[in-house]
C-alpha positions as CSV (number, residue, x, y, z in Angstrom):
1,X,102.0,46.9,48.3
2,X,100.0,43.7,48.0
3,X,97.9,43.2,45.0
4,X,94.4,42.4,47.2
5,X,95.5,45.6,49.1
6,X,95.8,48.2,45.9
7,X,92.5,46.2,44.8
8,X,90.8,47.2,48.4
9,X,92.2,50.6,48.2
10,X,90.3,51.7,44.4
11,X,87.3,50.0,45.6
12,X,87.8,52.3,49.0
13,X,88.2,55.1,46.7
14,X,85.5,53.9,43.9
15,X,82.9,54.0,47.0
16,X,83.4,57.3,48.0
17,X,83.1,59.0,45.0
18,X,79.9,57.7,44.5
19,X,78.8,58.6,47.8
20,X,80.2,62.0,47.4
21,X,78.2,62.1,43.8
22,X,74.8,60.9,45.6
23,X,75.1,63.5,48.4
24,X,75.9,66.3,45.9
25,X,72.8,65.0,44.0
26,X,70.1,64.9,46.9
27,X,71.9,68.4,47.9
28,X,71.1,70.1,44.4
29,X,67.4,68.4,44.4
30,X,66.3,69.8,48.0
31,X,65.4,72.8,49.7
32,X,68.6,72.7,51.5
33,X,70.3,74.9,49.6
34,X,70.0,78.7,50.0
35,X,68.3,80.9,47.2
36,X,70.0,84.2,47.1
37,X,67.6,86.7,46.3
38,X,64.9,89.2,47.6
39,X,62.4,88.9,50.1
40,X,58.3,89.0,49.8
41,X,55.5,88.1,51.7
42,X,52.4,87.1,51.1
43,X,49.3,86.7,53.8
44,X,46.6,83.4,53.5
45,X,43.9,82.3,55.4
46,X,45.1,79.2,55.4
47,X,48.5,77.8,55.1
48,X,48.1,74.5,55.5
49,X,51.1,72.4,54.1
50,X,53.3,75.0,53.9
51,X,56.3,74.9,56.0
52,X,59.8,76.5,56.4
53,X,62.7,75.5,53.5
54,X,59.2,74.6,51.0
55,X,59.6,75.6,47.5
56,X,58.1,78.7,45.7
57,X,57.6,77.9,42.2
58,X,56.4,79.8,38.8
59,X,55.4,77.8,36.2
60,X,56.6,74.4,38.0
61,X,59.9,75.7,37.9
62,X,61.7,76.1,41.7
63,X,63.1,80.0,42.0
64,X,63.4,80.5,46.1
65,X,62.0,79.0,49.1
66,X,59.8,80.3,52.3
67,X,61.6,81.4,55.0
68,X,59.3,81.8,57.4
69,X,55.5,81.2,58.5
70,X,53.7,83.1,61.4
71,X,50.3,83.9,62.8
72,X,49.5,87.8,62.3
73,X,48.4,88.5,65.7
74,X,45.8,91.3,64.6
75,X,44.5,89.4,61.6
76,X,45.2,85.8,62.5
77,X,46.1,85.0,58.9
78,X,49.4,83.6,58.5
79,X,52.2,85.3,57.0
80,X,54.4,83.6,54.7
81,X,58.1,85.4,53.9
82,X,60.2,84.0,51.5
83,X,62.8,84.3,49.2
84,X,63.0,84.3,45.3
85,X,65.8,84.5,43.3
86,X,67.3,88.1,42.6
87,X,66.5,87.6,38.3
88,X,62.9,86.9,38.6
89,X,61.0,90.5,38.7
90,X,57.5,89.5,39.8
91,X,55.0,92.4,38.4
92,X,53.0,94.2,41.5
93,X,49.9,92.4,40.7
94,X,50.8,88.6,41.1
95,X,49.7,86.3,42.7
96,X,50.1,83.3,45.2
97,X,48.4,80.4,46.1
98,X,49.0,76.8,47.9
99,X,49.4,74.3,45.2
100,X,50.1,70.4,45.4
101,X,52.0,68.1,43.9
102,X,49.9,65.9,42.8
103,X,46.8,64.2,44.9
104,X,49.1,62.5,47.7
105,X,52.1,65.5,46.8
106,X,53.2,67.9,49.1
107,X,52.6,71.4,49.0
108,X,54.4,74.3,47.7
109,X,54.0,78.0,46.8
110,X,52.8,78.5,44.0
111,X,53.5,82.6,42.1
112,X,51.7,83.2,38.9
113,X,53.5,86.7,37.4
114,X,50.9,89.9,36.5
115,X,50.8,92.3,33.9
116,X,51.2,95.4,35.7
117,X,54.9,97.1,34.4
118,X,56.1,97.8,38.1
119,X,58.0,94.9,40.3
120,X,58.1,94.5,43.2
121,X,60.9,94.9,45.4
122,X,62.3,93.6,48.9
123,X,60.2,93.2,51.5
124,X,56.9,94.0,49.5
125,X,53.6,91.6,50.1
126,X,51.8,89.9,47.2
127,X,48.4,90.9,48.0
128,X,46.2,88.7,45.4
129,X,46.1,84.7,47.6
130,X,44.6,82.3,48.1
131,X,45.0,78.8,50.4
132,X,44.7,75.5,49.7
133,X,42.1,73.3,48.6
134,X,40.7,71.1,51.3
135,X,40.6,67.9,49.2
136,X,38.6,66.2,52.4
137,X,36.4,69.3,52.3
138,X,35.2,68.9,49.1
139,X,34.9,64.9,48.9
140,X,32.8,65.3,52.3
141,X,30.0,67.8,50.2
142,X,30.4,65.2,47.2
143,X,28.6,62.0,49.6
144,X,26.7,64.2,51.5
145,X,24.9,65.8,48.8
146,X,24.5,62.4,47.3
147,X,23.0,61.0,50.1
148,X,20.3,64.1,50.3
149,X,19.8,62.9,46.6
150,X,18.8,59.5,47.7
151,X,16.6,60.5,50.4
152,X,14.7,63.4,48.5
153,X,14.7,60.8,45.4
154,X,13.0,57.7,48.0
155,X,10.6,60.9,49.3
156,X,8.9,60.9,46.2
């Protein structure tokens, strides 16, 4: 072979083995990779944010992802299953709740472990939740009650 040639062919070589090191890198970092575990549920009035392949966290720390969202027809809350991994025993009375990452994050779930000495097991529901925070909500109450400041302060 040529010299330029064999040159061509490590750099050939060099390339994909970084892109095979970046792909097995973005793999490991995202929800694409399946959680083997057990599976809970957990009911909120709001799920806002939340959607298939999320994480589920304790503590920060990623240990399954949701598998599925849908409306309880007789309730209308919606009904969050997902997975966590098979060496976490969550105690019967945790709980669950629609964090962010951040202010401009994304969502995840959120599982804070009880007290209680029983786990629960497959296809159990977390009963303790509670939804997200509406951000917008919140800011909207903020001016408002500012402005009924102003005007009750100009009033007198």
């Amino acid at each position: 072979m040529e010299k330029g040639r064999v040159f061509e062919t490590v750099v050939g070589v060099f390339v994909l083995v970084v892109a095979a090191c970046f792909f097995n890198y973005v793999y490991s970092k995202s929800s694409w990779k399946s959680v083997d575990g057990y599976i809970l549920k957990a009911r909120f009035d709001k799920a806002d944010g939340l959607s298939e392949g999320t994480d589920v966290k304790i503590s920060g720390v990623r240990v399954g992802k949701i598998d599925s969202i849908e409306v309880d027809p007789k309730t209308f809350f919606a009904v969050v299953t997902f997975h966590i991994s098979q060496d976490i025993k969550l105690p019967t009375d945790s709980s669950a709740n629609v964090a962010s990452d951040g202010l401009f994050g994304g969502k995840y779930l959120s599982l804070t472990p009880g007290g209680e000495e029983e786990s629960l097991k497959s296809g159990e529901e977390i009963e303790h939740t509670t939804g997200p925070i509406n951000l917008e909500g919140l800011i909207g109450k903020f001016v408002l009650s500012k402005d009924e400041n102003k005007v009750a302060d100009s009033a007198n």
